[in-house]
N, CA, C and O atoms as CSV, one atom per row, in Angstrom:
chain,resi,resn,atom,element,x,y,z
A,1,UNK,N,N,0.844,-1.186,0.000
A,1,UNK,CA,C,0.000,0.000,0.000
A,1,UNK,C,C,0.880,1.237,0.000
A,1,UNK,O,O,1.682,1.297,0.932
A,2,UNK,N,N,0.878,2.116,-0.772
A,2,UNK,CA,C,1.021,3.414,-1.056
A,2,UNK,C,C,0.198,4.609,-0.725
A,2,UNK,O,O,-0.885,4.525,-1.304
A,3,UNK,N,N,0.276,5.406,-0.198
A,3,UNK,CA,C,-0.477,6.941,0.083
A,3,UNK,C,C,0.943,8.146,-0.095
A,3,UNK,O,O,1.882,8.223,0.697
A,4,UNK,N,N,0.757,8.981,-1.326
A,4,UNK,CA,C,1.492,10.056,-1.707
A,4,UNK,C,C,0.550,10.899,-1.649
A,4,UNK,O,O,-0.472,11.003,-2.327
A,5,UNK,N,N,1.126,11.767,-0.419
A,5,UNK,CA,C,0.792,13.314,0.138
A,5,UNK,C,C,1.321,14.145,-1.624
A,5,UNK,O,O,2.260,13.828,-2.354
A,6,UNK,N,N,0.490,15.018,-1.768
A,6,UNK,CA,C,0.807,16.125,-2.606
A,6,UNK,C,C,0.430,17.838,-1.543
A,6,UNK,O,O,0.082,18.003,-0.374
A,7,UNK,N,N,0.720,18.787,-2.654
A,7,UNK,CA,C,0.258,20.118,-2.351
A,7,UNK,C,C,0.494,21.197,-1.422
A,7,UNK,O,O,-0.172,22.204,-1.185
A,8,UNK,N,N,1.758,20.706,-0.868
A,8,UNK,CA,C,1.980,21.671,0.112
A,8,UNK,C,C,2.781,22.413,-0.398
A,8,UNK,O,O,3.429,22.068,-1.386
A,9,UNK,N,N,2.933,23.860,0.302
A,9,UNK,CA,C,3.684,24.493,-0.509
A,9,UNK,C,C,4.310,25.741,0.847
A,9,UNK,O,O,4.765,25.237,1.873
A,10,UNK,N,N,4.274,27.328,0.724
A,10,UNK,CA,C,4.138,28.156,1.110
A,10,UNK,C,C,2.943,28.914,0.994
A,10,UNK,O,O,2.290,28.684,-0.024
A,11,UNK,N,N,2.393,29.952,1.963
A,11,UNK,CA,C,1.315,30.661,1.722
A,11,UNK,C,C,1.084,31.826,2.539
A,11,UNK,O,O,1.467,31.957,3.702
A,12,UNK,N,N,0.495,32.585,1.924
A,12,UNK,CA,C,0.539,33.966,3.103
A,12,UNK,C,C,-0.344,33.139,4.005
A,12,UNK,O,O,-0.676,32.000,3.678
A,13,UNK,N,N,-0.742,33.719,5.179
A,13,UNK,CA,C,-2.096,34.051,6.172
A,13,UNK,C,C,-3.172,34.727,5.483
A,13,UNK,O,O,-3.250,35.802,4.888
A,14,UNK,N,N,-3.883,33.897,5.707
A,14,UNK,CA,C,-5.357,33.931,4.836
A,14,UNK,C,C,-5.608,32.982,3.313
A,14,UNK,O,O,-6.721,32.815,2.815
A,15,UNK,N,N,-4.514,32.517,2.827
A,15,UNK,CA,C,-4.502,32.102,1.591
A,15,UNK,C,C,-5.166,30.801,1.387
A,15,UNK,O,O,-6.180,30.649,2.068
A,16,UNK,N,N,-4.754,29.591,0.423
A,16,UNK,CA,C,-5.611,28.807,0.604
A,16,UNK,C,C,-4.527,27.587,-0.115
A,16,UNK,O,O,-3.596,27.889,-0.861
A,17,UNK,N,N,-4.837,26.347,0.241
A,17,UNK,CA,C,-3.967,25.190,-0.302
A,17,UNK,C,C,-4.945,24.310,-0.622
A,17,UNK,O,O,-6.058,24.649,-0.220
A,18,UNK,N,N,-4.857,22.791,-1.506
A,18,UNK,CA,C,-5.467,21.995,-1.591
A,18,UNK,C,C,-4.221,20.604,-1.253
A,18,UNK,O,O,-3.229,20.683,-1.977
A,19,UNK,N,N,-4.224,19.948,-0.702
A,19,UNK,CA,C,-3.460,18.492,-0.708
A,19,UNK,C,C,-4.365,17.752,-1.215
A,19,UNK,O,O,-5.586,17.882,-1.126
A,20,UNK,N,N,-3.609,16.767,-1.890
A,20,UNK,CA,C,-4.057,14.998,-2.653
A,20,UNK,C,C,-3.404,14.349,-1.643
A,20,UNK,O,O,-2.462,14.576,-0.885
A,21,UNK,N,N,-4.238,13.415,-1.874
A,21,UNK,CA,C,-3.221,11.953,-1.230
A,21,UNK,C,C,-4.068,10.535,-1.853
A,21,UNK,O,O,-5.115,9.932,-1.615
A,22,UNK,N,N,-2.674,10.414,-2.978
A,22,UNK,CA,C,-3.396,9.090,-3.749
A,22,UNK,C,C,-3.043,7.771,-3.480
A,22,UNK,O,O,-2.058,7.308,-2.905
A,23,UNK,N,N,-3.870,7.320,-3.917
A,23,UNK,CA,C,-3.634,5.634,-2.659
A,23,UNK,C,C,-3.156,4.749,-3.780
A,23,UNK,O,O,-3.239,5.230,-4.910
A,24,UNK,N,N,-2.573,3.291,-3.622
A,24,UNK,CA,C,-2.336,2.516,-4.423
A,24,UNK,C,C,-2.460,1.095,-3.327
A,24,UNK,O,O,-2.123,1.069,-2.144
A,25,UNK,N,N,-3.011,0.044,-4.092
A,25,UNK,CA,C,-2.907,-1.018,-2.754
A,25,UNK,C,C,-4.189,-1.116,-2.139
A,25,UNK,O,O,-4.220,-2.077,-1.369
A,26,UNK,N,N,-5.158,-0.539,-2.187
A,26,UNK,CA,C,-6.100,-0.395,-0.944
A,26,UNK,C,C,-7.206,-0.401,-1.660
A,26,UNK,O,O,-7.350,0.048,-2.797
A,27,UNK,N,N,-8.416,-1.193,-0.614
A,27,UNK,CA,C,-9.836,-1.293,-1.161
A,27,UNK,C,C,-10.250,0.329,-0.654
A,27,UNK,O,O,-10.880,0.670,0.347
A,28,UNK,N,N,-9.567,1.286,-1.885
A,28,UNK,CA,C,-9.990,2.533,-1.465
A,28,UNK,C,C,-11.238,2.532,-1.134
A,28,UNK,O,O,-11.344,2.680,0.084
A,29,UNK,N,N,-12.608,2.396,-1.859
A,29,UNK,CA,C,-13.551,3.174,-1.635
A,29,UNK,C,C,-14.440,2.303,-0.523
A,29,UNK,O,O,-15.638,2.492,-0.312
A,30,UNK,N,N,-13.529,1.220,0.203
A,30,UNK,CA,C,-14.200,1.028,1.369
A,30,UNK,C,C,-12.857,1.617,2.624
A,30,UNK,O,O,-13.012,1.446,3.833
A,31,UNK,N,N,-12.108,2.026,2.265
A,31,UNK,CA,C,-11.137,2.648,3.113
A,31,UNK,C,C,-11.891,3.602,4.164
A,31,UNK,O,O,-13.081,3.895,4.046
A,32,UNK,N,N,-11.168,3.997,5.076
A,32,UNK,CA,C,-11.600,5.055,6.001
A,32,UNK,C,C,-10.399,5.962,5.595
A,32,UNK,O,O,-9.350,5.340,5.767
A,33,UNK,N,N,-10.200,7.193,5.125
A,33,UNK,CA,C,-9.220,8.140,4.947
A,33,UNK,C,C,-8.735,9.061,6.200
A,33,UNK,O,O,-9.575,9.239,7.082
A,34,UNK,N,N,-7.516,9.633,6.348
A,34,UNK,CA,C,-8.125,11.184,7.035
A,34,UNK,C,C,-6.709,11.552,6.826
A,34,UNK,O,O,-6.007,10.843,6.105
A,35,UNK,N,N,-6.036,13.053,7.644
A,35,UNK,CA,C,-5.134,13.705,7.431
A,35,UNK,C,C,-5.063,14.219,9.181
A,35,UNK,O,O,-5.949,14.773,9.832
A,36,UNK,N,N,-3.949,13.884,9.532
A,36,UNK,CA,C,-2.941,14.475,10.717
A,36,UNK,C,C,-1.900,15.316,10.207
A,36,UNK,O,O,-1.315,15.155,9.136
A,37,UNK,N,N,-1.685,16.348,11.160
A,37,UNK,CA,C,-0.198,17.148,10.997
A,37,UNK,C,C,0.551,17.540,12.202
A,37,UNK,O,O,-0.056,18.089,13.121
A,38,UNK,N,N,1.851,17.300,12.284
A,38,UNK,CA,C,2.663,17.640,13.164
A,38,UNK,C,C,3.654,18.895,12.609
A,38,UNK,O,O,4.300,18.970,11.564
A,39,UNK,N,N,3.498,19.956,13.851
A,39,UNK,CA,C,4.146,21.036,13.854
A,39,UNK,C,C,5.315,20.186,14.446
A,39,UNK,O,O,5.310,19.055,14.931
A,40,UNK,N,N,6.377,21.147,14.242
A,40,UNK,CA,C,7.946,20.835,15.125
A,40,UNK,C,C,7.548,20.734,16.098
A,40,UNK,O,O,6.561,21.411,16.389
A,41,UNK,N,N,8.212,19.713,17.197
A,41,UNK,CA,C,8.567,19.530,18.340
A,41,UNK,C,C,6.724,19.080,19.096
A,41,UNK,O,O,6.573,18.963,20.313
A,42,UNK,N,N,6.031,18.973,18.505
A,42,UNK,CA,C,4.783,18.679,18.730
A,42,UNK,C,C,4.414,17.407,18.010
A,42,UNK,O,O,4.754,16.893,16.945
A,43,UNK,N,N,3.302,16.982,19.333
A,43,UNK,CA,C,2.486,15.494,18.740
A,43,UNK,C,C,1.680,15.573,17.111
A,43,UNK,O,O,0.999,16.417,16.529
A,44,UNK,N,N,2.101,14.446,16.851
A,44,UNK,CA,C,0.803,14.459,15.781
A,44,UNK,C,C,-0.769,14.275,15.877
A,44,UNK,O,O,-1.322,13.479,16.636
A,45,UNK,N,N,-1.418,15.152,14.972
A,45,UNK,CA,C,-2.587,15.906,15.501
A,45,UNK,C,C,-3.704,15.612,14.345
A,45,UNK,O,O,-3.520,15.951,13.176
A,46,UNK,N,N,-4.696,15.050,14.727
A,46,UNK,CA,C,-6.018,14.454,14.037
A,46,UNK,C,C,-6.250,16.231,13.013
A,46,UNK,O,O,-6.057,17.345,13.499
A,47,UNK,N,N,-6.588,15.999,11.917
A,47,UNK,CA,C,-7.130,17.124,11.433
A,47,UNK,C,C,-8.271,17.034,10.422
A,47,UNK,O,O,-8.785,17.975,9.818
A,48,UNK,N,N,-8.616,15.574,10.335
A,48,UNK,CA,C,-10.097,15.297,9.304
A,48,UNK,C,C,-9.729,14.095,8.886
A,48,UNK,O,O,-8.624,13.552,8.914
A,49,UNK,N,N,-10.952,13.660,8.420
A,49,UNK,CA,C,-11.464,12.525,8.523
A,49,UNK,C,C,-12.332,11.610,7.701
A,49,UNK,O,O,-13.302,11.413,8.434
A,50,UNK,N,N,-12.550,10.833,6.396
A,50,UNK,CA,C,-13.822,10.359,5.539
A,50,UNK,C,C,-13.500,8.889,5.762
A,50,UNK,O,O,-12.549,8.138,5.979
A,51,UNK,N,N,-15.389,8.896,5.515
A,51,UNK,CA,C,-15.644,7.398,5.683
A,51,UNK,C,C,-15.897,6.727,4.109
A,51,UNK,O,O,-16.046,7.318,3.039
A,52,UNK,N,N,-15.889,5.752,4.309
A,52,UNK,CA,C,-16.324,5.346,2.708
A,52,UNK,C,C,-17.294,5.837,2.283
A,52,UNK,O,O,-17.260,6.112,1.083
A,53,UNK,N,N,-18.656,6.185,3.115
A,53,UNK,CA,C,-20.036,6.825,2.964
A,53,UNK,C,C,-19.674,8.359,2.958
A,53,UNK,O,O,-20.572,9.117,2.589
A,54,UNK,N,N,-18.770,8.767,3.230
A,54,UNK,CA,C,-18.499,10.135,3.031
A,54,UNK,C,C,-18.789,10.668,3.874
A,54,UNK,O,O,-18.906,11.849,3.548
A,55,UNK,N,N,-19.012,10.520,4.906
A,55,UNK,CA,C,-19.090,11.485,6.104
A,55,UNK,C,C,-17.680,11.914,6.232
A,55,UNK,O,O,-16.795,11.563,5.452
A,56,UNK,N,N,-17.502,12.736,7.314
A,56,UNK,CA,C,-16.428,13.812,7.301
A,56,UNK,C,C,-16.361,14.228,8.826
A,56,UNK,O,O,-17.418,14.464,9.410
A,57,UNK,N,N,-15.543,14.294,9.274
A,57,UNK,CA,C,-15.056,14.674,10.579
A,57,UNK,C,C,-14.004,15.544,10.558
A,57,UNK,O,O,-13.328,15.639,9.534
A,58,UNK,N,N,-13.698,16.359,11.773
A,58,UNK,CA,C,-12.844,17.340,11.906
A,58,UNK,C,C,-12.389,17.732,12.971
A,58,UNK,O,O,-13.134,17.691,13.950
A,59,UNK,N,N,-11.084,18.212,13.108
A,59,UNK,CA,C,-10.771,18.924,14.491
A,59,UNK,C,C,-11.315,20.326,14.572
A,59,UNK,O,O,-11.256,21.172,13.680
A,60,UNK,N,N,-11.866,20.458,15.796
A,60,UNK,CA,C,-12.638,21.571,15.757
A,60,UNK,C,C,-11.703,22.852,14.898
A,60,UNK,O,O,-12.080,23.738,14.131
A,61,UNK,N,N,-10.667,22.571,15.296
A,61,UNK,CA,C,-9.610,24.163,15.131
A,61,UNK,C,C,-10.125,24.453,13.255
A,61,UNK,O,O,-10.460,25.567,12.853
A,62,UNK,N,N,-10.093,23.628,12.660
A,62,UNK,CA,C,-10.061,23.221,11.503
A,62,UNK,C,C,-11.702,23.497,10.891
A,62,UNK,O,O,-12.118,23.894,9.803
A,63,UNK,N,N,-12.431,23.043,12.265
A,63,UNK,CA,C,-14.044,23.284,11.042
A,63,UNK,C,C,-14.395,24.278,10.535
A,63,UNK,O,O,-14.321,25.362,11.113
A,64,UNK,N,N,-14.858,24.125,9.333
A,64,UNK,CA,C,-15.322,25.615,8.859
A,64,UNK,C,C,-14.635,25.920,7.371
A,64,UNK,O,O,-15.264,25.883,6.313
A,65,UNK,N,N,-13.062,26.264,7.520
A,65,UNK,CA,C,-12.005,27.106,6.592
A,65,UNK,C,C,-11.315,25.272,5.480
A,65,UNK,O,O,-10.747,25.215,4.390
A,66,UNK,N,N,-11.777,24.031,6.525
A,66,UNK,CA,C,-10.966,22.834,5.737
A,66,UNK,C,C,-12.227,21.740,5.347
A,66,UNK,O,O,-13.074,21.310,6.128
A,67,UNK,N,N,-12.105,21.478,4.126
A,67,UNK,CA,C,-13.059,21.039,3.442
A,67,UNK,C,C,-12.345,19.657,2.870
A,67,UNK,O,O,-11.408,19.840,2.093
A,68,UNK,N,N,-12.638,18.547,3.128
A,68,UNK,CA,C,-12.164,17.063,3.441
A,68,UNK,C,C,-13.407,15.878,2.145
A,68,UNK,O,O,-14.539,15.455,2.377
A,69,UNK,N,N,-12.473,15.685,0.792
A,69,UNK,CA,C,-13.190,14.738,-0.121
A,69,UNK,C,C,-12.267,13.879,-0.720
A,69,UNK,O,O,-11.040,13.775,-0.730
A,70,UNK,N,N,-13.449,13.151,-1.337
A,70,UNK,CA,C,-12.798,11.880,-1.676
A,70,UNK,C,C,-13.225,11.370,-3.361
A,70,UNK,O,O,-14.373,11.533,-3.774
A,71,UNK,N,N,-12.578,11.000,-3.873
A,71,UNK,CA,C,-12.517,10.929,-5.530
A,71,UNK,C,C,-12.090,9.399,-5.060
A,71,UNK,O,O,-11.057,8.996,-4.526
A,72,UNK,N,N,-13.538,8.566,-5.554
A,72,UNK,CA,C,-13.220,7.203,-5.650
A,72,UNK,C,C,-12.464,6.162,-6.881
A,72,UNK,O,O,-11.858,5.091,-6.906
A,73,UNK,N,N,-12.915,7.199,-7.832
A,73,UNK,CA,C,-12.847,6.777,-8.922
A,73,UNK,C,C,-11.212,7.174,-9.150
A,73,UNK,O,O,-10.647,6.442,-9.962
A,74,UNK,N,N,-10.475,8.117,-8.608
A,74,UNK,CA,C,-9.250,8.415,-8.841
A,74,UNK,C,C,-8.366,8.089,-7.700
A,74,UNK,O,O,-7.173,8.392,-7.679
A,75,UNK,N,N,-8.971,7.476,-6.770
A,75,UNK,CA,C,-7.933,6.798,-5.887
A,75,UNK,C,C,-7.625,7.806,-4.682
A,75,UNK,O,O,-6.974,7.423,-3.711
A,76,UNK,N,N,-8.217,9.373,-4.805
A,76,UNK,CA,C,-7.408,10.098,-4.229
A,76,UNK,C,C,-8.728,10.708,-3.464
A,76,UNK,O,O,-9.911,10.639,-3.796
A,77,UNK,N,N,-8.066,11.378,-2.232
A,77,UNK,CA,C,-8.743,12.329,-1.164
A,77,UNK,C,C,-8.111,13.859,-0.973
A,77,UNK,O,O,-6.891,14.017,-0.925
A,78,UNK,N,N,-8.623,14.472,-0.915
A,78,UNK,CA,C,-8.189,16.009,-1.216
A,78,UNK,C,C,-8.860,16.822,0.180
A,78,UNK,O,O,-9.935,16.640,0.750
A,79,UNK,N,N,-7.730,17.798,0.463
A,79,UNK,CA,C,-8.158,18.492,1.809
A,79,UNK,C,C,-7.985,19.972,0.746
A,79,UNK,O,O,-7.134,20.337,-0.065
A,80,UNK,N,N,-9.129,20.476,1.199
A,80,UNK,CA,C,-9.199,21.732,0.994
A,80,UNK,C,C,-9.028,22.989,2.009
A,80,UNK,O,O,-10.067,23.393,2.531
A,81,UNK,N,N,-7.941,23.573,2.299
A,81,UNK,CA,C,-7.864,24.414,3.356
A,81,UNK,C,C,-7.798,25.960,2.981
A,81,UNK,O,O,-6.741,26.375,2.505
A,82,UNK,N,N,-8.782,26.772,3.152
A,82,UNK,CA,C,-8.907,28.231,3.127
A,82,UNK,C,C,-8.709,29.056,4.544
A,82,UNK,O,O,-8.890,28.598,5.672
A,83,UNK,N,N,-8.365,30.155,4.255
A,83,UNK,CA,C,-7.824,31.268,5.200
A,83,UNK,C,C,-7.343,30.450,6.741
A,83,UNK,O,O,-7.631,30.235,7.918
A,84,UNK,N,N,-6.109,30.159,5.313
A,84,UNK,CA,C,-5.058,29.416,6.219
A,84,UNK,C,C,-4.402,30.491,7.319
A,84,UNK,O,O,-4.585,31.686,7.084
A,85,UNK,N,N,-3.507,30.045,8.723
A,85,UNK,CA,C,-2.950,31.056,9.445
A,85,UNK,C,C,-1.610,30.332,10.059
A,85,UNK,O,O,-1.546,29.177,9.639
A,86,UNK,N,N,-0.742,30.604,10.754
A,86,UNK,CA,C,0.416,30.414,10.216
A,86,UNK,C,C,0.212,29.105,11.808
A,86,UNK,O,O,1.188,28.359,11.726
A,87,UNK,N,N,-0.079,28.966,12.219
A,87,UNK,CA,C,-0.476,28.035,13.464
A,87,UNK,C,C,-1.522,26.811,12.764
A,87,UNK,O,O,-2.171,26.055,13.487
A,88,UNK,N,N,-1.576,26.746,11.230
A,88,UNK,CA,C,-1.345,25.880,10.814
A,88,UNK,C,C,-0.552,24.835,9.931
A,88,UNK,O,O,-0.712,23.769,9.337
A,89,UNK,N,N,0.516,25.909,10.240
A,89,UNK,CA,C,1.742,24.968,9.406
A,89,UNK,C,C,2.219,24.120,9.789
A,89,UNK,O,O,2.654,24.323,10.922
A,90,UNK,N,N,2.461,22.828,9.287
A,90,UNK,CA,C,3.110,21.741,9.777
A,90,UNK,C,C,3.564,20.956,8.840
A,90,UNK,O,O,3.778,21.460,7.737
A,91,UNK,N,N,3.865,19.283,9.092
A,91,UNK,CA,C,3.869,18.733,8.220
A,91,UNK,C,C,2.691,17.789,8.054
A,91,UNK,O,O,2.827,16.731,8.667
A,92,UNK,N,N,1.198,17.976,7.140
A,92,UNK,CA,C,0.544,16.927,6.887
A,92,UNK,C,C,0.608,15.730,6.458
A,92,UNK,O,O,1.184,15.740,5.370
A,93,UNK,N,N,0.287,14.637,6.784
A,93,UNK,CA,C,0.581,13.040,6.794
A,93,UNK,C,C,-0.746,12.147,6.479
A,93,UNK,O,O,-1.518,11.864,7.395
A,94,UNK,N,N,-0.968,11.727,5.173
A,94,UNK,CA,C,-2.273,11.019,4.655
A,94,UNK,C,C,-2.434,9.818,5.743
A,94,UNK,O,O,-1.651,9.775,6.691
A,95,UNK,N,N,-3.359,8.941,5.609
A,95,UNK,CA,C,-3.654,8.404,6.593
A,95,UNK,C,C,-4.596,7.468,6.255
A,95,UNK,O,O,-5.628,7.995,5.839
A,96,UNK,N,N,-4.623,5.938,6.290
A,96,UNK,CA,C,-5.853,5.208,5.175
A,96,UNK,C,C,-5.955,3.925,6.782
A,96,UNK,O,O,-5.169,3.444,7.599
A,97,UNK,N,N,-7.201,3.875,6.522
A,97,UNK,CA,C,-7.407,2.063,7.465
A,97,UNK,C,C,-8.357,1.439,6.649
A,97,UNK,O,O,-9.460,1.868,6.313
A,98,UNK,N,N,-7.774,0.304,6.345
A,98,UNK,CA,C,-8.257,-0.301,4.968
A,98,UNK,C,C,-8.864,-2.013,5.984
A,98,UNK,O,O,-8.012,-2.211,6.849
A,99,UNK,N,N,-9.266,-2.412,6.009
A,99,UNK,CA,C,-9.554,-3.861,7.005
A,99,UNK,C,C,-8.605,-4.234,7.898
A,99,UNK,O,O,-7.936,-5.266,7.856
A,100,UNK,N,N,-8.547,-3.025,9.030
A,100,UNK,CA,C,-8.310,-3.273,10.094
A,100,UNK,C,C,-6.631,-2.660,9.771
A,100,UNK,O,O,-5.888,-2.628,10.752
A,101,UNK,N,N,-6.240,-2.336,8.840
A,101,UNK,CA,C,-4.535,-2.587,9.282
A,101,UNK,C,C,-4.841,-0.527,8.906
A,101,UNK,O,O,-5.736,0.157,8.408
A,102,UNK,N,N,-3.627,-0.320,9.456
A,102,UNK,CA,C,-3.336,1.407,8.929
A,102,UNK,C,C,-2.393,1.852,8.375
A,102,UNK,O,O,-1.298,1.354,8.637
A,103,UNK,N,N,-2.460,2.683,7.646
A,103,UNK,CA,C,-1.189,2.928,6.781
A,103,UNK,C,C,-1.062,4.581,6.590
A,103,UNK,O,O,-2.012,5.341,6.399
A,104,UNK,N,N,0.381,4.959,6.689
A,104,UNK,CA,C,1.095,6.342,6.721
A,104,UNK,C,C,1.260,6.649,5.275
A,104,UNK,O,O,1.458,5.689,4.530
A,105,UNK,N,N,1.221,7.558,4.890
A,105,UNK,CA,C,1.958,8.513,3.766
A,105,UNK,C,C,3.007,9.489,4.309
A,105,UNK,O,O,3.102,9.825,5.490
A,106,UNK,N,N,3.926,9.976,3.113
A,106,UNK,CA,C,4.728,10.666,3.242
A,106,UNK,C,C,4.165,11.948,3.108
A,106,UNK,O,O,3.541,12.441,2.169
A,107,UNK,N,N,4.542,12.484,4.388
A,107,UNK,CA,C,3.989,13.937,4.969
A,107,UNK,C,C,3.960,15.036,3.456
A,107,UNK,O,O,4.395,14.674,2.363
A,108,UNK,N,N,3.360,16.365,3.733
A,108,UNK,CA,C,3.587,17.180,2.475
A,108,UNK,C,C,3.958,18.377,3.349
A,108,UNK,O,O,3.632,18.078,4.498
A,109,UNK,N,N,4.391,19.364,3.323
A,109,UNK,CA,C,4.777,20.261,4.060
A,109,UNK,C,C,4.105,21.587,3.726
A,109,UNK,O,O,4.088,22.093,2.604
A,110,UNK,N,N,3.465,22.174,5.007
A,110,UNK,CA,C,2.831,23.594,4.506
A,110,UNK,C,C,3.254,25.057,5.733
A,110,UNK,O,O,3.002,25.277,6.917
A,111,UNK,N,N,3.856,25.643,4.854
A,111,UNK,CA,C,4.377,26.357,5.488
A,111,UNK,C,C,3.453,27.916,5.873
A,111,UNK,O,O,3.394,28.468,4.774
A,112,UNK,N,N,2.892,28.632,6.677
A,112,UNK,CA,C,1.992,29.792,6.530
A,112,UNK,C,C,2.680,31.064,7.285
A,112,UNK,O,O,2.949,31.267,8.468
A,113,UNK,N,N,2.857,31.875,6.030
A,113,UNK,CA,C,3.631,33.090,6.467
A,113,UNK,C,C,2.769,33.714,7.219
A,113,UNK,O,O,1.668,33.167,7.277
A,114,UNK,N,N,2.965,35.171,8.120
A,114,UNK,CA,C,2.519,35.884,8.677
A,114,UNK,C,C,2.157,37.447,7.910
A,114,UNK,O,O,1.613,38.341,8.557
């Protein structure tokens, strides 16, 4: 199983990013998806969440401005984050539980200027 983080980049405060994270290996569209990020020197931190039915979960900090989907047909899940602020930069890390087992992606990095 494979999960490649895309989309991180730099961004002012207020701006907006989208991450992919495409799967390979996995009964995606019965998968459970989601996305964690760890700032430096800090735990890694739940930040959303889809079910195969598409429901959607979130860390509160996050509801509202991050918008969390899933493209079955393309393998991939996409976080949509608007009026980003710099206390959300970290490194995001895809995240799949496919029958019972879990699996990491390689983080994407988003950096939010001030």
């Amino acid at each position: 199983v494979q999960l490649q983080a895309s989309g991180g980049g730099l961004v002012q405060a207020g701006g907006s990013l989208r991450l992919s994270c495409t799967s390979s290996g996995l009964s995606f569209s019965r998968a459970r998806l989601g996305w964690f990020r760890q700032a430096p020197g800090k735990e890694r931190d739940f930040v959303a969440a889809i079910t195969y039915s598409r429901s959607t979960y979130y860390a509160d900090s996050v509801k509202g401005p991050f918008t969390f989907s899933r493209d079955n047909a393309k393998n991939t899940v996409y976080l949509e984050m608007h009026d980003l602020k710099p206390e959300d930069s970290a490194v995001y890390f895809c995240y799949a539980r496919d029958r019972g087992a879990h699996y990491w992606g390689e983080g994407t990095l988003v950096t939010v200027s001030s």
